[in-house]
C-alpha positions, 0 to 999 in steps of 0.5 A: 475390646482387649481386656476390658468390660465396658458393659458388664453383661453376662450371657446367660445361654450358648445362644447368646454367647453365639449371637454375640460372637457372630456380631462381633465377627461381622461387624469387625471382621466383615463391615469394618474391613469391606467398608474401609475398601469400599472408601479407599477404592472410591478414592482411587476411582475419583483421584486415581494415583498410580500404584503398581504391584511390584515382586517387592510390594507383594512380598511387603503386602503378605507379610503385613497380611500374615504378621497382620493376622498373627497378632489378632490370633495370638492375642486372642488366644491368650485371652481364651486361654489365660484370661477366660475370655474373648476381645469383647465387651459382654465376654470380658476376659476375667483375668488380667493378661500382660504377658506373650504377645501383650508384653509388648503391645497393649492392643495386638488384636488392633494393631494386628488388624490395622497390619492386614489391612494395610497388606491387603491395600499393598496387595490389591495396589489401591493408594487411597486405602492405604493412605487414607483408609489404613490412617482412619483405621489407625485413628478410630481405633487408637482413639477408641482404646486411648479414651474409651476402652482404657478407662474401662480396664482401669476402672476394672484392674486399678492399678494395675494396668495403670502400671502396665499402660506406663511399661507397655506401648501401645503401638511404638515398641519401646525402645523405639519409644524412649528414642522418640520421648527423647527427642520429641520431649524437649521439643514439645516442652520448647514449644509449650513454653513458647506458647505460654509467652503468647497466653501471656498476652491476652489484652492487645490495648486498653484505653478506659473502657476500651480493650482490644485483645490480641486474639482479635490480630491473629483471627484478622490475620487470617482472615486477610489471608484466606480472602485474599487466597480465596479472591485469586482462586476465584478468579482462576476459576472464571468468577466475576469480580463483582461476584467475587466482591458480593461472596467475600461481604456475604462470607464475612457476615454469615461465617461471624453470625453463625459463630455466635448463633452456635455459641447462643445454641450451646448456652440456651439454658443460660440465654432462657433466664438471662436474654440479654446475655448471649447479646453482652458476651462476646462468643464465638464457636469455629463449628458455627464460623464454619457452618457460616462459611459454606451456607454463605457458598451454598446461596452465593452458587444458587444466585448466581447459578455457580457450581455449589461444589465448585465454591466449596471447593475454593473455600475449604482450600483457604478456609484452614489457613485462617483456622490455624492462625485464629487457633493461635489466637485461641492461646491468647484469650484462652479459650477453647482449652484443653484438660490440666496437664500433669507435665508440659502444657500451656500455663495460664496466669493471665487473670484475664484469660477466658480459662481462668475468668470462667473457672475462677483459678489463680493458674491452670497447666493446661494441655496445649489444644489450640495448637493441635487444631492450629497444626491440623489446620496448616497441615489441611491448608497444604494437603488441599492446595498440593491436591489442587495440582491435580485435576480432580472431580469438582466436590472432590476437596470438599468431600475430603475436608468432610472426612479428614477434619472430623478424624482429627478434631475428634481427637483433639476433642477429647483433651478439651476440658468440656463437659462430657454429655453423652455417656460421660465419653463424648461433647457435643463436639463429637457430635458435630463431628460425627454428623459431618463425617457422615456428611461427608461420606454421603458426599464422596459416593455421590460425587461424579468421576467426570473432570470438569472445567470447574474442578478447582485449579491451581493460583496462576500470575494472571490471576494473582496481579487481578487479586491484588486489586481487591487488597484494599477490599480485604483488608477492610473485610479484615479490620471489620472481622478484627473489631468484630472479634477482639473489640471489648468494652469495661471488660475481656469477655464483653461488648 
């Protein structure tokens, strides 16, 4: 940890000091790296890409190797020698440095590690390290110096290092920074402005006591979209059509019951004095929906004697499409919101809209959350279905939403305005992430390399017209999930 003291420990005998150093070398510098590769190689054995080493890849792969270890032994240094102190938290430097090698990035000893790592990835020609493992890397650390380490070191060096984060990058060197400010700005303050018409429009109709709200149109687009994508999966996987029928019913019901179990779990303290009060609100949590989901495939493939990681893999392969719609949603109703933004964001002025019913303001400048989950939905919607045109283990995309989804939604989770429960640093969103990384991990080295015929394929013309059939059905399945989750009575926010 650069600069910083997180925890303020001091070692009171060489011993310590040792046992510290060697810890911190083990863990960074022996797990982390080993367990990176062990990651991206069991990548490479369950989806192998073909990745040659060429005269030109190796001299690319020692160079980000050698500029790779540069960086850390440099910025190392300076913390010894200027700082008094080491890249660890219980041997803080006692010195702010932002000179040398910090004047021009704040983090060399992470940014440096990420370089090697990835020349090493290069070197020993395995794809899945590089493109998966290096980008995990990339996100842990920047996630863990932008929300952890950060507010430590402004915490210890005040201003100052306030003014050294708005002149210092942290990855992107400047001028390369300001090149991209002044392109994305304008677009991101495009995009806010659009998104600020739609938080506009949280009530869809009223009629007396009647409200349908338009978060309600966006999750029954989706989900019409995500049955019907999932219905012509199924069929090019060999399920029966009367199967197909019972699982889309049996989705249906389990993924809205366990979205509001979790949001009755997540107000329990609320539901102990006020009981009726988990059955008047209209609550919904996507972690519950998505739990929903998979337990409804997990029993629909123990009935009817389906491969279970055959399933899940056809539902996560539609699944992210009705996410990232039903997250536009979220713009209109307002929820799931992000923290008040200082610059562009999305204003809420709707009275009606659940950021400010909840919080009792008149407006709020909020960061524009449901949009980052919304791309990061589409993005995982394309990523799985162009993976699918590659003949891969069964499990194998169900493992991959395990890992790649918690990654990002981690790091949305820090701009939500949520209360922060484990060490004023983390919700309970974090939590739930870092169980299904876990999940997902335990998954991907359990998985067979073995192609089978269940390894999810991709849509044909056969099964696309034999879909179709089943319209009628989806769009029923849709209008329920519509009445379910954009019906109010008397007011937004009720049944």
């Amino acid at each position: 940890m650069e600069n910083t003291l997180i925890l303020d420990v001091h070692p009171k005998s060489h011993w310590s000091v040792l046992t510290i150093i060697l810890l911190y070398i083990f863990i960074f510098w022996l797990f982390l790296p080993v367990f990176l590769l062990a990651v991206g190689l069991r990548l490479d054995m369950l989806a192998p890409v073909a990745m040659s080493a060429t005269a030109a890849s190796t001299i690319f792969g020692w160079s980000l190797v050698i500029c790779g270890f540069s960086l850390p032994a440099a910025g190392m240094g300076q913390l010894w020698f200027q700082g008094r102190g080491l890249p660890i938290s219980h041997l803080p430097p006692s010195q702010f440095v932002a000179n040398g090698i910090y004047k021009y990035f704040r983090h060399p000893v992470y940014l440096g590690f990420n370089a090697a790592f990835a020349g090493l990835a290069v070197l020993i020609a395995s794809f899945w390290s590089l493109a998966f493992s290096s980008p995990l890397l990339s996100a842990g650390w920047i996630i863990y110096a932008r929300f952890y380490e950060e507010p430590g070191l402004i915490k210890r060096f005040g201003d100052c290092y306030r003014t050294y984060m708005e002149t210092t990058p942290m990855v992107i060197p400047k001028k390369m920074g300001r090149l991209s400010a002044v392109i994305f700005r304008p677009v991101f303050k495009k995009i806010c402005e659009g998104l600020t018409r739609i938080a506009r429009r949280t009530i869809l109709f009223r009629r007396g006591r009647l409200i349908l709200v338009t978060n309600g149109l966006f999750i029954m687009t989706g989900s019409f979209l995500f049955v019907q994508h999932v219905t012509t999966l199924f069929f090019v996987q060999g399920v029966q059509k009367n199967h197909v029928i019972i699982f889309l019913f049996g989705t249906m019901l389990s993924g809205s019951f366990f979205g509001y179990f979790f949001w009755w779990l997540g107000h329990w303290k609320e539901l102990v004095h006020q009981p009726l009060l988990g059955i008047k609100n209209n609550g919904f949590v996507s972690f519950g929906a998505l739990f929903g989901l998979l337990f409804a495939s997990a029993a629909f493939a123990l009935v009817y004697r389906y491969p279970a990681l055959m399933i899940t893999d056809v539902v996560v392969r539609g699944m992210f499409i009705n996410y990232a719609i039903g997250r536009l949603g979220c713009v209109t109703y307002g929820c799931c919101w992000g923290k008040t933004s200082a610059h562009d964001g999305i204003l809420y002025q709707n009275p009606q809209a659940k950021v400010l019913r909840l919080t009792g303001r008149k407006q709020a400048l909020c960061y524009p959350t449901q949009a980052f989950s919304s791309l990061e939905g589409l993005c995982l919607f394309i990523l799985l279905n162009g993976l699918s045109l590659k003949r891969l283990p069964t499990g194998f995309l169900t493992a991959m939403v395990f890992l790649i989804y918690p990654a990002g939604r981690s790091f949305i989770e820090f701009y939500r305005e949520r209360r922060l429960r484990f060490h004023e640093y983390f919700n309970e969103g974090h939590v739930s992430c870092a169980v299904m990384f876990g999940l997902g991990l335990a998954l991907l080295f359990s998985l067979s390399p073995m192609i089978t015929r269940h390894s999810p394929l991709p849509w044909n013309v056969r099964a696309f017209v034999e879909g179709l059939s089943l319209v009628p059905l989806t769009l029923l399945i849709g209008i329920s999930v519509f009445f379910i989750t954009g019906f109010h009575w008397k007011k937004v926010g009720t049944w």
